[in-house]
C-alpha positions, 0 to 999 in steps of 0.5 A: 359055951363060956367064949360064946358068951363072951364074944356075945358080950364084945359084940354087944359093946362093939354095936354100941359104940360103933352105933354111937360114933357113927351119928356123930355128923357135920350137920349137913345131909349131903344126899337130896334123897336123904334131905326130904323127910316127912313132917311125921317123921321130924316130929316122930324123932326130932334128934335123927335130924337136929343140926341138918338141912332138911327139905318138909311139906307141909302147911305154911301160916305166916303172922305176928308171933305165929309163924310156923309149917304145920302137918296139916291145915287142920292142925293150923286150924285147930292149934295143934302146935305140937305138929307144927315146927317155928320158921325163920327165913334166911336174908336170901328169901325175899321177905316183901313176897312171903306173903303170897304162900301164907295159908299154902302147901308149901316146900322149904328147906332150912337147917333143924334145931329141936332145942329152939321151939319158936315163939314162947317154947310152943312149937315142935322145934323150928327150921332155921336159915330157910333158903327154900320155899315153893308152892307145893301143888 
């Protein structure tokens, strides 16, 4: 019974340090599959995607000291920050056509950061770098 429990034990510090050296990453998400997630997922657990590209739907308000991708319209309409994640866009978007997906469904794709959280710390986090945005129909 005495070795049972000790090999329990191992097998308990084994898990935890595999499971513990096993999230350690590059910051990159190499599958397509594995980049688009959910916006209830990112707000959920926002450290499983901190420091990763990542692909989010969602609803897209472009204004001064306001930009930012929300879950929902309503969630815009009711600022609901807290379901909405800050934007900045790479120099590759061409910035003067932004406008045209202002109060859209859009799809963007950027890299993560849960420890930037937009304009005066309100937002969920922001998705930084974005190199990706399309109308999402």
């Amino acid at each position: 019974m005495k070795s049972k429990t000790i090999l329990f034990f191992v097998f308990l510090i084994y898990a935890s340090f595999y499971s513990q050296t096993k999230e350690i990453d590059t910051g990159e998400i190499i599958s397509s599959r594995d980049m688009h997630i959910s916006l209830v997922r990112l707000i959920a657990t926002p450290e499983k995607y901190h420091n990763k590209i990542i692909e989010v739907v969602g609803y897209l308000n472009l204004e001064f000291e306001g930009d930012a991708i929300y879950l929902h319209q309503e969630d815009y309409e009711k600022a609901i920050l807290k379901n909405a994640f800050w934007v900045e866009f790479s120099n590759d978007i061409n910035k003067k056509g932004l406008m045209k997906y202002n109060k859209k469904y859009v799809i963007i794709r950027g890299r993560f950061n849960m420890n930037e959280n937009g304009h005066m710390g309100l937002f969920g986090g922001e998705i930084q770098n974005i190199t990706r945005l399309d109308s999402w129909h």
